[in-house]
PyMOL Python script that loads the backbone (N, CA, C, O; Angstrom):
from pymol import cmd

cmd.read_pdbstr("""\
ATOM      1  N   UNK A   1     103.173  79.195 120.598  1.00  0.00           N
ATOM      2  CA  UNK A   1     103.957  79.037 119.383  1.00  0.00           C
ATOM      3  C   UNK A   1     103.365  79.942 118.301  1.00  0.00           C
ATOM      4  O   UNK A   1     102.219  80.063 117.868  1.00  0.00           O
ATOM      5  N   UNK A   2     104.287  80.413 118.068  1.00  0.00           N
ATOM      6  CA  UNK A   2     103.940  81.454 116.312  1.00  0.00           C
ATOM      7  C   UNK A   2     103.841  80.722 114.893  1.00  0.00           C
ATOM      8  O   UNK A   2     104.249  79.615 114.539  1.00  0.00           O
ATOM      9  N   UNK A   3     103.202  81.662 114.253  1.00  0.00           N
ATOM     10  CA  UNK A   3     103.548  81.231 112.939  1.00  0.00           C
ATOM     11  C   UNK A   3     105.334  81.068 112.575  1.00  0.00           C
ATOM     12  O   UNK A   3     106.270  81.803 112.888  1.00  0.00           O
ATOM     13  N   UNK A   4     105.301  79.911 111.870  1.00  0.00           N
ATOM     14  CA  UNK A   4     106.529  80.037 111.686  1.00  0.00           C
ATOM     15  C   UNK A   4     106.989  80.956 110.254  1.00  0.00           C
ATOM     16  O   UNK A   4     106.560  80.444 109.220  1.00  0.00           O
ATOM     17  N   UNK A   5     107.729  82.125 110.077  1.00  0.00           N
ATOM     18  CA  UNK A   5     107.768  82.429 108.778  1.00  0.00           C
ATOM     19  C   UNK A   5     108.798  81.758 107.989  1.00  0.00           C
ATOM     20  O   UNK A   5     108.886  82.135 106.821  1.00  0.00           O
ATOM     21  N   UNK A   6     109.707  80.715 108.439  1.00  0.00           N
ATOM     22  CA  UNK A   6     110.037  79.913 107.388  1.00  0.00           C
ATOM     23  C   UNK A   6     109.348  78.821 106.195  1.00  0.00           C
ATOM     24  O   UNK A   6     109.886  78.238 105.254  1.00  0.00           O
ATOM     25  N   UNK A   7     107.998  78.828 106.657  1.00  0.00           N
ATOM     26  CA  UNK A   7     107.079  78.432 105.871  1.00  0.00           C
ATOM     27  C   UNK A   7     106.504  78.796 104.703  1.00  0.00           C
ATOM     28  O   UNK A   7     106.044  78.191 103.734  1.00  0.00           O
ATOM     29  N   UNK A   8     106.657  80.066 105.059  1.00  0.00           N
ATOM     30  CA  UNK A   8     106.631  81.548 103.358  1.00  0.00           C
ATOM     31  C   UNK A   8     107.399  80.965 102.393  1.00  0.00           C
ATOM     32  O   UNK A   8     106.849  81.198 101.317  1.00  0.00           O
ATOM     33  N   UNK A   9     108.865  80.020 102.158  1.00  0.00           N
ATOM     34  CA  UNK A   9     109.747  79.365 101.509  1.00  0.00           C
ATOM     35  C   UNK A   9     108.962  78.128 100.734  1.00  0.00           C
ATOM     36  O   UNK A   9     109.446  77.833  99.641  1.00  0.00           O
ATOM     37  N   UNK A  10     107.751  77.334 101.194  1.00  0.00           N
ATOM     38  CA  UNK A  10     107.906  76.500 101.120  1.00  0.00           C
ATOM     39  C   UNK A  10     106.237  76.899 100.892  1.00  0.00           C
ATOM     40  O   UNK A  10     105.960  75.749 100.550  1.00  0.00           O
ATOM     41  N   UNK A  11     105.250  77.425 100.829  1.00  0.00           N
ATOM     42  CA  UNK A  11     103.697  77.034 101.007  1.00  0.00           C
ATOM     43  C   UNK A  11     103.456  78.068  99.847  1.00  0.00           C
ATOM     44  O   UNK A  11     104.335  78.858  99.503  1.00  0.00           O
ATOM     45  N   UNK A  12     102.217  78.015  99.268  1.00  0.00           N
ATOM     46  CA  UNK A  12     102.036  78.788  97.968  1.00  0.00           C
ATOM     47  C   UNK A  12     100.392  78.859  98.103  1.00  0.00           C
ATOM     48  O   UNK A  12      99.643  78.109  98.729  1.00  0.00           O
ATOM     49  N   UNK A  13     100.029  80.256  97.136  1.00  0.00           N
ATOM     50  CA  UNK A  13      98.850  80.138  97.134  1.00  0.00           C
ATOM     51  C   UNK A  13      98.144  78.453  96.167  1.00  0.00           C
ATOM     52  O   UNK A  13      98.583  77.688  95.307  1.00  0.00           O
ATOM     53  N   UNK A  14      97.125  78.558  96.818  1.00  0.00           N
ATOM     54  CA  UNK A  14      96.725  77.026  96.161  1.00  0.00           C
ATOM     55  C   UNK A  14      95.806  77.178  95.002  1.00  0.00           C
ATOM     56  O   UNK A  14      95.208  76.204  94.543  1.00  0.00           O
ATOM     57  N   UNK A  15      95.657  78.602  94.428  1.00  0.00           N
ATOM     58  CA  UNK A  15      95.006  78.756  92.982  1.00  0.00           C
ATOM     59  C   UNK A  15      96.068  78.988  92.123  1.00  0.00           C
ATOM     60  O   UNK A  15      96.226  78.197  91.194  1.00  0.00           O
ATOM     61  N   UNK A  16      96.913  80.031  92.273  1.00  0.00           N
ATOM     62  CA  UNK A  16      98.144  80.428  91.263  1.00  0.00           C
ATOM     63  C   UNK A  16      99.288  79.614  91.168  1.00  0.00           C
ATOM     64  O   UNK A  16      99.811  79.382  90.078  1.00  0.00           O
ATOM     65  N   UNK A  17      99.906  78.961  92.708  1.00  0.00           N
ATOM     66  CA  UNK A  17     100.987  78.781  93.587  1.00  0.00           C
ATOM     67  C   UNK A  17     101.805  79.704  93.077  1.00  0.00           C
ATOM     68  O   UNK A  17     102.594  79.507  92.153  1.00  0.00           O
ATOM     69  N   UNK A  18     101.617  80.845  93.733  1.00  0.00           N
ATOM     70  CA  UNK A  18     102.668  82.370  93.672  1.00  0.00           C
ATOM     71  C   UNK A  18     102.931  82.427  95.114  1.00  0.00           C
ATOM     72  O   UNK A  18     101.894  82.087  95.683  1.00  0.00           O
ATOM     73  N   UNK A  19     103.612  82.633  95.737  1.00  0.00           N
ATOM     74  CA  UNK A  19     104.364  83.354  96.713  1.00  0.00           C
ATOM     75  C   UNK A  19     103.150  84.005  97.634  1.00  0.00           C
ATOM     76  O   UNK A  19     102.209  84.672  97.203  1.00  0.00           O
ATOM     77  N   UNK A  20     103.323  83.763  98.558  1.00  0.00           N
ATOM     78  CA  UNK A  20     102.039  84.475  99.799  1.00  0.00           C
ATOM     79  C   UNK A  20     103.169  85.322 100.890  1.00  0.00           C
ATOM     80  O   UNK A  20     104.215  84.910 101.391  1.00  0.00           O
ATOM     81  N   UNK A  21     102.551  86.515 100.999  1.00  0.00           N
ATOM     82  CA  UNK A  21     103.087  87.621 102.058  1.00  0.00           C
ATOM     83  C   UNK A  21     102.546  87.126 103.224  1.00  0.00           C
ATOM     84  O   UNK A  21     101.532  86.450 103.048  1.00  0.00           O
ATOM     85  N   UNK A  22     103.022  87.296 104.682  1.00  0.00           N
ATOM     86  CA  UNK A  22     102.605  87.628 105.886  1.00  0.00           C
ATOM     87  C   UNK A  22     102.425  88.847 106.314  1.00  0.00           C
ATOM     88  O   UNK A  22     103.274  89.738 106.327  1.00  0.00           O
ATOM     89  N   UNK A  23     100.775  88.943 106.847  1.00  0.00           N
ATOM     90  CA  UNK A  23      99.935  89.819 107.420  1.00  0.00           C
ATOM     91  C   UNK A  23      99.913  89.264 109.210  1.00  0.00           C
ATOM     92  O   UNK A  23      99.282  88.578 110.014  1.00  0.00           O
ATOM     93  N   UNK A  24     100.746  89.883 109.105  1.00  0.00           N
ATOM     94  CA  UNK A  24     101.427  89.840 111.497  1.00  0.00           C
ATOM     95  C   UNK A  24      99.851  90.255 111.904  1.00  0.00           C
ATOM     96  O   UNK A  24      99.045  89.446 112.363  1.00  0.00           O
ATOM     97  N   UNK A  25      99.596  91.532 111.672  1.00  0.00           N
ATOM     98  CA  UNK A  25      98.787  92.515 112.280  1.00  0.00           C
ATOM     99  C   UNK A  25      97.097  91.559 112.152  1.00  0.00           C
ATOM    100  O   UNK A  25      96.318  91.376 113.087  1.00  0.00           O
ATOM    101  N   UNK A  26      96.930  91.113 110.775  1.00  0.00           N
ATOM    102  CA  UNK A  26      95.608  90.494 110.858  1.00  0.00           C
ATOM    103  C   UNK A  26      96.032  89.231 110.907  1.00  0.00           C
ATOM    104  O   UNK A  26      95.230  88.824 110.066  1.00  0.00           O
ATOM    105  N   UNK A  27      96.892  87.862 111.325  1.00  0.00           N
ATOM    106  CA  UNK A  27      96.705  86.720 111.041  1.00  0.00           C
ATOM    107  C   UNK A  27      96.449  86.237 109.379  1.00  0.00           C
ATOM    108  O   UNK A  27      95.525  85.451 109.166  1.00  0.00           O
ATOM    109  N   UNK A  28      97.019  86.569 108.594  1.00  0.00           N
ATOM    110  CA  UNK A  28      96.601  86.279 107.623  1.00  0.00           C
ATOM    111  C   UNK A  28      97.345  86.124 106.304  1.00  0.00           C
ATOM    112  O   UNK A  28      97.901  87.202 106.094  1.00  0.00           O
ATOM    113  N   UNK A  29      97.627  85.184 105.230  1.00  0.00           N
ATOM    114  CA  UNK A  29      98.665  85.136 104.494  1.00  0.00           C
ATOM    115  C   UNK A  29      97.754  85.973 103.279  1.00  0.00           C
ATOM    116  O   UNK A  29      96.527  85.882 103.236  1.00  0.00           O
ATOM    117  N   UNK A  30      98.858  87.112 101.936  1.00  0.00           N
ATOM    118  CA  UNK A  30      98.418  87.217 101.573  1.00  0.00           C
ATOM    119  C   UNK A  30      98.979  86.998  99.474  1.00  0.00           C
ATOM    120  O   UNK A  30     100.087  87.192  98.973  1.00  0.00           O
ATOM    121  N   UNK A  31      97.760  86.583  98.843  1.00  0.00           N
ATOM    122  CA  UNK A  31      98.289  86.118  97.305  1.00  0.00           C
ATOM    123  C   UNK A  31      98.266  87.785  96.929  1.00  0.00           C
ATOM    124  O   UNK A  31      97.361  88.437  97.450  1.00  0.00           O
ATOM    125  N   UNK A  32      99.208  88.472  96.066  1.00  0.00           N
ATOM    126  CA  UNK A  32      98.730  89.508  95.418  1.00  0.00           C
ATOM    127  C   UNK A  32      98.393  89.573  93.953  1.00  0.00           C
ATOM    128  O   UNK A  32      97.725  90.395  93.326  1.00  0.00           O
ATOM    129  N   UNK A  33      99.041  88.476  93.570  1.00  0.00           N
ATOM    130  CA  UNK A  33      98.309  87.940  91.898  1.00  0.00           C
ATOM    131  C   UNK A  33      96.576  88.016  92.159  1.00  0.00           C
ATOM    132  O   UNK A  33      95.776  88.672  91.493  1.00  0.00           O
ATOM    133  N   UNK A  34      96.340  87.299  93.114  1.00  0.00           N
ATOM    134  CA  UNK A  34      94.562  86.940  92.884  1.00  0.00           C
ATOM    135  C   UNK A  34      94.246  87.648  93.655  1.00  0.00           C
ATOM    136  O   UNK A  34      93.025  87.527  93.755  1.00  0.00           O
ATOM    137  N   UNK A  35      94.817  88.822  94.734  1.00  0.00           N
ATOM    138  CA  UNK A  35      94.222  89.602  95.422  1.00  0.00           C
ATOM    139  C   UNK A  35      93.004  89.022  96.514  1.00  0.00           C
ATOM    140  O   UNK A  35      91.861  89.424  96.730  1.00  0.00           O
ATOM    141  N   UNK A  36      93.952  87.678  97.196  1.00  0.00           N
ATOM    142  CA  UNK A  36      93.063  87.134  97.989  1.00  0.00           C
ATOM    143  C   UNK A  36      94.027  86.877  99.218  1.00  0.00           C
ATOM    144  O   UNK A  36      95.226  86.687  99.014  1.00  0.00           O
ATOM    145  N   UNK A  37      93.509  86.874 100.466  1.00  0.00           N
ATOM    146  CA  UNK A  37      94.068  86.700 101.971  1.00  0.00           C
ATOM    147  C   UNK A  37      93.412  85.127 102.150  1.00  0.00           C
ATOM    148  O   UNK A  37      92.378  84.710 101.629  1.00  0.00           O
ATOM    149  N   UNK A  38      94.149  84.548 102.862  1.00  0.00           N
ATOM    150  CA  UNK A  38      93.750  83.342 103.646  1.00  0.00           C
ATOM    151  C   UNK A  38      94.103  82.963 105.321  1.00  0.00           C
ATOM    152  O   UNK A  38      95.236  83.128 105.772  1.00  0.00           O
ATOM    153  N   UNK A  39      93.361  82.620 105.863  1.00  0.00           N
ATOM    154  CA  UNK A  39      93.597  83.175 107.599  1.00  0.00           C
ATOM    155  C   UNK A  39      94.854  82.716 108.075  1.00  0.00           C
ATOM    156  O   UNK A  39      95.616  82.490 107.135  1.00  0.00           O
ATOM    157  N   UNK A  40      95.353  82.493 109.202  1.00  0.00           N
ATOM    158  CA  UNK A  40      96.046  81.599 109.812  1.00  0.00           C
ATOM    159  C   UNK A  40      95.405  81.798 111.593  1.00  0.00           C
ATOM    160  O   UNK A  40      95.405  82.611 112.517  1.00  0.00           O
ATOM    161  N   UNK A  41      94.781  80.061 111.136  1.00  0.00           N
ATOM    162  CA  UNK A  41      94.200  79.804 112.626  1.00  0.00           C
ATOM    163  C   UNK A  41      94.817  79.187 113.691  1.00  0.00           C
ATOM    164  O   UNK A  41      95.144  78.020 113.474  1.00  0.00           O
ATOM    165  N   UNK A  42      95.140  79.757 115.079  1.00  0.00           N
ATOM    166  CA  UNK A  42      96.052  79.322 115.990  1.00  0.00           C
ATOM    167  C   UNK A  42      97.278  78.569 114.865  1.00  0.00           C
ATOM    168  O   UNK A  42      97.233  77.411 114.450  1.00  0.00           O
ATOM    169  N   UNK A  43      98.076  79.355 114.624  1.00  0.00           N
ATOM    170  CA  UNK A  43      99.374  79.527 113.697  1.00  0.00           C
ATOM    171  C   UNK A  43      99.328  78.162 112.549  1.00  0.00           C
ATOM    172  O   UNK A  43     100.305  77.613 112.038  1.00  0.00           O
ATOM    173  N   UNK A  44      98.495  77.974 112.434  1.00  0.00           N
ATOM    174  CA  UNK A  44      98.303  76.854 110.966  1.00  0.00           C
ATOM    175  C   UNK A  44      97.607  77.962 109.817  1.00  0.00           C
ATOM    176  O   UNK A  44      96.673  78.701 110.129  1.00  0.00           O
ATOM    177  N   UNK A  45      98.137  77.946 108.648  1.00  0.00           N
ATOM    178  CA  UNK A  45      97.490  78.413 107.542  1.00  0.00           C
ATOM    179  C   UNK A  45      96.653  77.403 106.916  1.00  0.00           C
ATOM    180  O   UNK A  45      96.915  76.202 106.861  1.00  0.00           O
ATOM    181  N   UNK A  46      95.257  78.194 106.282  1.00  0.00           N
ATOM    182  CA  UNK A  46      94.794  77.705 105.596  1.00  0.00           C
ATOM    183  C   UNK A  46      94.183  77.911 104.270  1.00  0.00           C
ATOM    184  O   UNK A  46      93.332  78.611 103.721  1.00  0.00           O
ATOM    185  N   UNK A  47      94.911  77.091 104.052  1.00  0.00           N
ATOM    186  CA  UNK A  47      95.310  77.153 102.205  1.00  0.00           C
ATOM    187  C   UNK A  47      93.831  76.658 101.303  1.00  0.00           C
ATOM    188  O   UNK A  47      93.974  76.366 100.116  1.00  0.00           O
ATOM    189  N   UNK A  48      92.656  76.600 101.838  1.00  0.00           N
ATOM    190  CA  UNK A  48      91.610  76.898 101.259  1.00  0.00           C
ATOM    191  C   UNK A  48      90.767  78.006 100.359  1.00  0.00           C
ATOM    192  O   UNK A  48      90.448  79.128 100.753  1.00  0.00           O
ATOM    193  N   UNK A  49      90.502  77.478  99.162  1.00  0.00           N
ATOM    194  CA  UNK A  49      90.068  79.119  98.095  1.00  0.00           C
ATOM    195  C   UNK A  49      88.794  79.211  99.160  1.00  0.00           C
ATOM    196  O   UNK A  49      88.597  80.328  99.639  1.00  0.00           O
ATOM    197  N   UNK A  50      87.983  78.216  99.538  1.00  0.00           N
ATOM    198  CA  UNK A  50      86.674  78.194 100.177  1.00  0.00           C
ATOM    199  C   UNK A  50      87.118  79.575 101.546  1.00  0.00           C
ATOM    200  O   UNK A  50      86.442  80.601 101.620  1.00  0.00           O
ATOM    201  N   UNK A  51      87.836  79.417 102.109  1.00  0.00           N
ATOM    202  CA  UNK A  51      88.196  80.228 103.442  1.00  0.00           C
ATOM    203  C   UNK A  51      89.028  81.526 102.985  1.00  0.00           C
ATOM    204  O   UNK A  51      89.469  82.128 103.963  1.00  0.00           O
ATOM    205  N   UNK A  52      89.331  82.069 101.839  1.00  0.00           N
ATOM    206  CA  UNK A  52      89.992  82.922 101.919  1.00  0.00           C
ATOM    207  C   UNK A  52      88.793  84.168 101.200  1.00  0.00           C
ATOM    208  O   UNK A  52      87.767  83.943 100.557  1.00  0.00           O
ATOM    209  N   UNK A  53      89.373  85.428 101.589  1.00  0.00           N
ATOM    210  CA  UNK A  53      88.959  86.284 101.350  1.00  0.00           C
ATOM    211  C   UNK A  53      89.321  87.614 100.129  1.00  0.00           C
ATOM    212  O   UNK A  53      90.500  87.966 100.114  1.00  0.00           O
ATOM    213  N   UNK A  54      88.703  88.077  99.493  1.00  0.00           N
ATOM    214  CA  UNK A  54      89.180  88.903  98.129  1.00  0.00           C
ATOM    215  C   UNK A  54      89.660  90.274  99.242  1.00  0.00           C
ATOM    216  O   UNK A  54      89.191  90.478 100.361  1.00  0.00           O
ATOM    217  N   UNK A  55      90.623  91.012  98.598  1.00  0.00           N
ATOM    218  CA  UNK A  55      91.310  92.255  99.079  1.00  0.00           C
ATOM    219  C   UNK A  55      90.532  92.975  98.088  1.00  0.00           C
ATOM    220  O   UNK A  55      89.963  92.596  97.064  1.00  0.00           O
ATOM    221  N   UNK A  56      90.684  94.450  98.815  1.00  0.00           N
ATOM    222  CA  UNK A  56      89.835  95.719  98.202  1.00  0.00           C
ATOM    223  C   UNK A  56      91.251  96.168  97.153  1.00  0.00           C
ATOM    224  O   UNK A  56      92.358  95.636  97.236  1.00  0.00           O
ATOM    225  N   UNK A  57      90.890  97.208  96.240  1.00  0.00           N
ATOM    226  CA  UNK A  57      92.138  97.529  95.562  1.00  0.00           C
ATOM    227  C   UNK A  57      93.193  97.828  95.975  1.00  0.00           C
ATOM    228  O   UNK A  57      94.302  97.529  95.533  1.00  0.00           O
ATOM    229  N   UNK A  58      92.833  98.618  97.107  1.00  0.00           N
ATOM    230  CA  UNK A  58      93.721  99.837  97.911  1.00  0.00           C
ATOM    231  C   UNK A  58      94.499  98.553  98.630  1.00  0.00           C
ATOM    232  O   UNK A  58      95.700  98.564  98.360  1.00  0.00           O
ATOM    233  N   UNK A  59      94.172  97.671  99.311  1.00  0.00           N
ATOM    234  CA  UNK A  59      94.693  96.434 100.218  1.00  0.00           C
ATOM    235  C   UNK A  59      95.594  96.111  99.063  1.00  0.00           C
ATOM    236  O   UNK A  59      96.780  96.422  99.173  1.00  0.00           O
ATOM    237  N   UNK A  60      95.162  95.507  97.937  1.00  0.00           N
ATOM    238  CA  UNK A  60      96.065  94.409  97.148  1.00  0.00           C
ATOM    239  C   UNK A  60      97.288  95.763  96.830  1.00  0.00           C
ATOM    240  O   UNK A  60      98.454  95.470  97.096  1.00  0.00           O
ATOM    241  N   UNK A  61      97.082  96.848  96.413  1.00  0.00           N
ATOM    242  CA  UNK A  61      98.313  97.278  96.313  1.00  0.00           C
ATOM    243  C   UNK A  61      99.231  97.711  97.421  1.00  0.00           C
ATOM    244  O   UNK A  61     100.439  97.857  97.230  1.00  0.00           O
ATOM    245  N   UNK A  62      98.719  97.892  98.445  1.00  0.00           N
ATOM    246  CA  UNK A  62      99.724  97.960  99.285  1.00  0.00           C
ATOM    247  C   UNK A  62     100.677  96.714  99.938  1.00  0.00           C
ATOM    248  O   UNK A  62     101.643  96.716 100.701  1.00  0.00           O
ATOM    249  N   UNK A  63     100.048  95.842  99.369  1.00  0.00           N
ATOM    250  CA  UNK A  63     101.203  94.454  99.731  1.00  0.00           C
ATOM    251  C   UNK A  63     101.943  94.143  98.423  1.00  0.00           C
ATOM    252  O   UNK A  63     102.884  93.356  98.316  1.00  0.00           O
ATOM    253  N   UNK A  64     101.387  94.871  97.443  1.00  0.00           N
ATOM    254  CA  UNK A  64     102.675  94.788  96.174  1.00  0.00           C
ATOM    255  C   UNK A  64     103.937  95.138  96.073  1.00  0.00           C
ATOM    256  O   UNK A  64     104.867  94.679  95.411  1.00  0.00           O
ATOM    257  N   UNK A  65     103.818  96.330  97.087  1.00  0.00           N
ATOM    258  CA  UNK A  65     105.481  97.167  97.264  1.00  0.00           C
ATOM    259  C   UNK A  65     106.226  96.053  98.209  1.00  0.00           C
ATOM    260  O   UNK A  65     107.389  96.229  98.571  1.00  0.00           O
TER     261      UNK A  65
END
""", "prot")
cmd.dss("prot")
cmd.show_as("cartoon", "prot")
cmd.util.cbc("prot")
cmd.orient("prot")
C-alpha cells in the first residue's frame, strides 16, 4: 500500500498548519513556509517537529514553484 495522496487535502504541517507537498522520490512530505521535510514511514506520515528535517535554500525553493 502507498501513500495515499488524498491525505495532502486533509493533514498540515503541525508548526504553521500550511499545506505540505509530496516528495515520491525521497518519502517525504514537504512545509515550504518553515522549509522543513517530515518522513513518511512505511506510508504513514509523521507529523513530528522532533522528526522532521530543515531544507537547504536551493531545496526549499524548488518546491515553491
Amino acid at each position: 500500500m502507498a501513500f495515499n495522496i488524498a491525505l495532502l487535502d486533509i493533514i498540515a504541517c503541525p508548526l504553521c498548519k500550511g499545506r505540505l507537498k509530496l516528495d515520491k522520490e525521497q518519502q517525504r512530505l514537504i512545509c515550504t513556509f518553515d522549509r522543513l521535510s517530515y518522513p513518511v514511514k512505511q506510508d504513514i506520515p509523521v507529523l513530528l517537529a522532533t522528526e522532521s528535517t530543515e531544507l537547504s535554500a536551493d531545496e526549499a525553493e524548488q518546491w515553491r514553484s
